[in-house]
C-alpha positions in Angstrom: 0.0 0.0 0.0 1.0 3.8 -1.1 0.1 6.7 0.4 -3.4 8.5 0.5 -3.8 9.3 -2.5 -3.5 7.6 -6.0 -4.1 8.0 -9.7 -7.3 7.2 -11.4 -8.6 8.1 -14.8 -11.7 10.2 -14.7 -14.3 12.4 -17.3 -16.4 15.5 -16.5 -18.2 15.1 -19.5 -19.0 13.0 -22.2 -16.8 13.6 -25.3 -13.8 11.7 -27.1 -10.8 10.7 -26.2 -9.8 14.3 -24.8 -12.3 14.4 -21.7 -10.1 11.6 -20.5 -7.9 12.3 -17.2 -5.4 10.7 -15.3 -5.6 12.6 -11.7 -5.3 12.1 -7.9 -7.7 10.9 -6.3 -8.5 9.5 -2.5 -7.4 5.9 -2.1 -10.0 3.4 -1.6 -9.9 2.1 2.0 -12.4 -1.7 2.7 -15.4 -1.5 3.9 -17.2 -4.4 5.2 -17.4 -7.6 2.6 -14.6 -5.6 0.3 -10.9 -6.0 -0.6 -8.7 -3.0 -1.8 -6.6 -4.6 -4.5 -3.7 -2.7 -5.8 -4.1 -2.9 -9.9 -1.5 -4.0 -12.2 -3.0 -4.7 -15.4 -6.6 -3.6 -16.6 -8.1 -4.0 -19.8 -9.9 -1.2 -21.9 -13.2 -2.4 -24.2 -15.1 -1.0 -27.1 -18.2 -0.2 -24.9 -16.3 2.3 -22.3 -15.5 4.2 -25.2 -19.0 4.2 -26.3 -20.0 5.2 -22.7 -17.7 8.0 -22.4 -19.3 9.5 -25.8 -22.8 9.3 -24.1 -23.6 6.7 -27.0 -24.9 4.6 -24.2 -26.4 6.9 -21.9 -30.0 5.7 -22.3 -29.1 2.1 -21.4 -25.9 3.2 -19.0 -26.3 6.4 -17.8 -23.3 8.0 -16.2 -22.7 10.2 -13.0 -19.8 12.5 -13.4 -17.0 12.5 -12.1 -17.0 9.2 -13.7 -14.3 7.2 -13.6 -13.3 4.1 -15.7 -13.0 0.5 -16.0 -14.2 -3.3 -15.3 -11.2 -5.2 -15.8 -8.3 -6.2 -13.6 -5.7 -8.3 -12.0 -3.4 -7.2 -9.3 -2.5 -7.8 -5.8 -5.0 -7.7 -2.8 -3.4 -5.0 -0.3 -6.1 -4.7 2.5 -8.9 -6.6 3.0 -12.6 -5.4 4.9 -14.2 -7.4 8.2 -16.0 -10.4 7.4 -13.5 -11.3 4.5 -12.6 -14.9 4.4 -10.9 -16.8 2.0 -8.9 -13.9 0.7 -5.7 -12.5 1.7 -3.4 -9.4 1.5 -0.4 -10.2 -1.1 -3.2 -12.7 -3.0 -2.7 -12.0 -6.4 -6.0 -12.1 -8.3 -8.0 -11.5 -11.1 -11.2 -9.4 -10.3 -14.1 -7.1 -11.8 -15.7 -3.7 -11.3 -18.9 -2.8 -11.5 -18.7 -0.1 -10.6 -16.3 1.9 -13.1 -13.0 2.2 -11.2 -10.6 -0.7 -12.5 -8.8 1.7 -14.5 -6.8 3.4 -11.7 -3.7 2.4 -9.2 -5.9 0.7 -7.0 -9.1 -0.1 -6.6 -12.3 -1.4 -3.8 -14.2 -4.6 -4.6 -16.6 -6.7 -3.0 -14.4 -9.9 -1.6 -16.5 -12.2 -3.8 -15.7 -10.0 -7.5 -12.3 -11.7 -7.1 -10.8 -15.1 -7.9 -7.1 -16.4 -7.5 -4.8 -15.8 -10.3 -3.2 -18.8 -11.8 0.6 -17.7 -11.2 1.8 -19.1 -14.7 -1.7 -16.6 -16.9 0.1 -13.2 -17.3 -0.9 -9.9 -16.0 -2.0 -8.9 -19.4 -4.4 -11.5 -20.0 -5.6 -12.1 -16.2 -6.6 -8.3 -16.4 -8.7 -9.2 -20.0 -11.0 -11.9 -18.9 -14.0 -10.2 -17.7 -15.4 -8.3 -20.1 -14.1 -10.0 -23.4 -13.9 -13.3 -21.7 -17.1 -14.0 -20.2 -18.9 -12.4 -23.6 -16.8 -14.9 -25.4 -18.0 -17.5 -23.3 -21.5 -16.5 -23.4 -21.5 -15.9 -27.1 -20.4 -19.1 -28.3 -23.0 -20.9 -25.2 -25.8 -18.8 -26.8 -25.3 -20.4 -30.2 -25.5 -24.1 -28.9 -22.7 -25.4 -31.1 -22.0 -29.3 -31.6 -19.5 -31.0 -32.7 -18.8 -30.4 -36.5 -20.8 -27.8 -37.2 -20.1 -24.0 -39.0 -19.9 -21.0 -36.6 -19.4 -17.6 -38.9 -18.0 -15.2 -36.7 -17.4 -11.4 -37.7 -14.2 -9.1 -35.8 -12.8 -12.4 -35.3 -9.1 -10.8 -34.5 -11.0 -8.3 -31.6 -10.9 -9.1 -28.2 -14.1 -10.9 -27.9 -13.9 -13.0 -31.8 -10.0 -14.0 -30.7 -11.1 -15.8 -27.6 -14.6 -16.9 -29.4 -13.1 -18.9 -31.8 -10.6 -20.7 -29.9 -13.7 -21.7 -27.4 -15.8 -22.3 -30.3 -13.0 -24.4 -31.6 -12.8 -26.5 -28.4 -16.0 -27.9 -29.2 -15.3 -29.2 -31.8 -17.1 -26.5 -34.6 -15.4 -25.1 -38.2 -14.6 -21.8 -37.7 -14.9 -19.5 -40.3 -13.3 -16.1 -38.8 -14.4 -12.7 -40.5 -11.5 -10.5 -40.4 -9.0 -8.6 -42.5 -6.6 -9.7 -44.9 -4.0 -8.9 -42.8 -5.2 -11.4 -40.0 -5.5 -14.1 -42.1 -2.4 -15.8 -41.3 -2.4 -15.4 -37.3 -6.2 -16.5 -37.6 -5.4 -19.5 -39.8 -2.4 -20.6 -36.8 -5.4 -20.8 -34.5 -7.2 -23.2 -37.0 -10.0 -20.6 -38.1 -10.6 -20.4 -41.8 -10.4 -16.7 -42.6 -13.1 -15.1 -45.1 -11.5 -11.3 -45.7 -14.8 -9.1 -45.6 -15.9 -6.6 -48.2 -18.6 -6.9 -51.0 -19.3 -10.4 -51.9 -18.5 -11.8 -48.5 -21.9 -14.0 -48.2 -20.6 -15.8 -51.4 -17.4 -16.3 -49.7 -18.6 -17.6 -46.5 -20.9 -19.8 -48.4 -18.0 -21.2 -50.4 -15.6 -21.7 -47.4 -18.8 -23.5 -45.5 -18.9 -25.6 -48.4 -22.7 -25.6 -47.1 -24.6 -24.3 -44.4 -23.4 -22.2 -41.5 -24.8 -23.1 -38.6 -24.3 -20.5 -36.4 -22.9 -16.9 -36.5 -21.7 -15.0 -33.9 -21.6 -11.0 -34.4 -18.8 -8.9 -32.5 -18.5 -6.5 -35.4 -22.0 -4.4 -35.9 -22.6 -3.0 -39.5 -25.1 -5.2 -40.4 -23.9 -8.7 -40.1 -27.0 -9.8 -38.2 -28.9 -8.9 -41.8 -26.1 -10.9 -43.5 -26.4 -14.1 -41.4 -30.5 -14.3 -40.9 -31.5 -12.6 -44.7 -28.6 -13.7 -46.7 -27.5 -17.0 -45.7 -30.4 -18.3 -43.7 -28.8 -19.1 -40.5 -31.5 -19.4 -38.0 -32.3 -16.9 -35.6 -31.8 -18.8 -32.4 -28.6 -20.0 -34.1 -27.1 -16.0 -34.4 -25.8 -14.0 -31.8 -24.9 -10.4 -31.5 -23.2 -8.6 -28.9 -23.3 -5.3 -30.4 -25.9 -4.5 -32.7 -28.9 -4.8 -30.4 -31.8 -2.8 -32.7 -31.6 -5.6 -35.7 -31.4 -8.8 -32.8 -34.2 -7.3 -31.8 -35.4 -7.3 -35.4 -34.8 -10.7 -36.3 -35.2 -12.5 -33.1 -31.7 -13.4 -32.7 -29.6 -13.4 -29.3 -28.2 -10.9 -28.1 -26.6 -12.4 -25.1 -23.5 -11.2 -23.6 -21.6 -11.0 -20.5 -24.8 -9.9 -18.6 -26.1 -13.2 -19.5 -23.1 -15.1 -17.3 -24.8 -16.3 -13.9 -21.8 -16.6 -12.0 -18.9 -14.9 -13.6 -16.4 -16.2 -10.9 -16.4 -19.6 -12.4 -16.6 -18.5 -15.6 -13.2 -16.2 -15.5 -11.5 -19.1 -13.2 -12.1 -22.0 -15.8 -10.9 -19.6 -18.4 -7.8 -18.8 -16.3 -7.6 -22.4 -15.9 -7.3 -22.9 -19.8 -4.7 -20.2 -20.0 -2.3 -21.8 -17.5 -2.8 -25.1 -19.5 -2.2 -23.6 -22.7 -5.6 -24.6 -24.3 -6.5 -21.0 -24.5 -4.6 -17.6 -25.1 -5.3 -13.9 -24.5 -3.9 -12.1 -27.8 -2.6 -8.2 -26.3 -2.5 -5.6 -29.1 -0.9 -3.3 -27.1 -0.5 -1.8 -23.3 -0.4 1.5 -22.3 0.9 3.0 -19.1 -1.8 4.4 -16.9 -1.2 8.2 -18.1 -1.3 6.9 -21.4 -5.3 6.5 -21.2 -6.3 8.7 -24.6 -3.7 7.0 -26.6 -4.8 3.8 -26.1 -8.4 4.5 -26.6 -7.3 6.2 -30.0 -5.8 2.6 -31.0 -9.3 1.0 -29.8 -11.5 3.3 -31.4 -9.5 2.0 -35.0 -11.6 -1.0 -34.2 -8.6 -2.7 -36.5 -6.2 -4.1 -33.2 -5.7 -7.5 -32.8 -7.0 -8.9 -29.2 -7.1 -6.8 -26.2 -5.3 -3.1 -25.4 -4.2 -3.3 -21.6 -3.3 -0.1 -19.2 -0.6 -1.4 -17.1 -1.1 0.5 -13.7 1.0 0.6 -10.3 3.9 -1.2 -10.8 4.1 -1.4 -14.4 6.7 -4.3 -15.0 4.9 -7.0 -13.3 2.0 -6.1 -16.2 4.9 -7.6 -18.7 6.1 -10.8 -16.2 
């Protein structure tokens, strides 16, 4: 533990990447029920930047002073009364919600934290909420079997890198929408990669050499149309975790973390695949903590390959 103070990223108003501010802030003391964990690596996502625009301000309205952030992993430094099963120097993977991940250290309720496996990095113990538990709700949503065809659009992102590898643990062909210059990373993961642009329902047809089964939407721009109109994939078979108005419009899912009943297990058994090697977190990029607005700009690209981590407190554990 520091001193009294610490630095957190905050935003007065909603706006781009400029209303973004690293300042000092009180640090978070236990209450009852809560740990104080001292962050070292938190992952940034596409819908905090859509938050802090006010894009999602009828859904997720915001207080201000906001701060920032769901995803962690760090070191427990003090713990509340009642706490058991938890200790100080634990080193753990944990979740906000309250938007405060994105800061030196940080108060959580004693049961939004799990152990961290000590051989999953930093980088990728502070991904696995958000992108994890979508991934893992996505690919649930869909029902896939053994040997069937799962389309599944921004493939490379955070969310589509980790879908395909679980969709590929079941045993499904993987046909990963991406760009051309993902193709080969995509194709070491055994995903057959379609480049989108015009004509990409032809292509996915001819790569299915059939059906598709299912499709799973991390993208937007109308790939929900795509999979129901175009290539008849049923809509209890198509998931979306971003374009909510046509799921809504074609009766698809649009199940996403919120849809995970108990997100400890979830983030643990992932954990647990990433210590065996049967799963990997694919980082893009990390960004100190006063770096905020510069990794947003890369995110807000929408072109990075997997996940775009702030490395906060002591920054060279976030690389160990």
């Amino acid at each position: 533990m520091t001193g009294s103070t610490m630095q957190a990223v905050r935003f007065d108003c909603y706006g781009e990447v400029d209303v973004l501010n690293v300042v000092e802030v009180p640090r978070p003391h236990p209450g009852p029920d809560r740990v104080v964990v001292d962050v070292v690596a938190a992952a940034i996502n596409p819908g905090e930047a859509s938050i802090r625009r006010g894009l999602l301000h009828d859904r997720w309205p915001t207080r201000f002073p906001s701060g920032e952030g769901s995803d962690l992993a760090g070191v427990v430094a003090e713990i509340g009364v009642r706490v058991d099963g938890v200790a100080v120097g634990d080193e753990v993977i944990g979740w906000s919600d309250e938007r405060s991940s994105h800061a030196e250290a940080v108060s959580l309720p004693a049961d939004q934290v799990v152990p961290k496996p000590s051989r999953v990095p930093w980088e990728a113990a502070g991904s696995l909420y958000v992108a994890g538990t979508t991934a893992w709700a996505t690919v649930n949503s869909v029902g896939l079997q053994p040997g069937e065809v799962v389309a599944i659009s921004g493939a490379a992102g955070g969310v589509g890198s980790l879908a395909i590898q679980l969709a590929r643990r079941l045993g499904a062909t993987v046909l990963g929408i991406a760009g051309a210059g993902n193709s080969e990373w995509l194709e070491s993961m055994g995903t057959t990669v379609v480049v989108y642009g015009d004509g990409l329902g032809e292509r996915l047809r001819a790569a299915a050499d059939g059906a598709i089964d299912a499709f799973i939407d991390c993208f937007g721009a109308g790939y929900v149309d795509l999979a129901v109109g175009e290539l008849g994939v049923k809509p209890d078979r198509v998931d979306t975790i971003i374009d909510w108005e046509a799921g809504a419009r074609h009766g698809t899912h649009v199940d996403g973390m919120s849809t995970v009943d108990d997100v400890g297990s979830v983030i643990s058994e992932l954990a647990s695949l990433i210590e065996q090697g049967e799963l990997s977190v694919p980082i893009a990029a990390t960004f100190a903590l006063q770096e905020v607005r510069q990794a947003y700009e890369l995110l807000e690209q929408r072109h990075t390959r997997g996940k775009i981590v702030l490395a906060t407190g002591d920054a060279s554990r976030a690389r160990t």
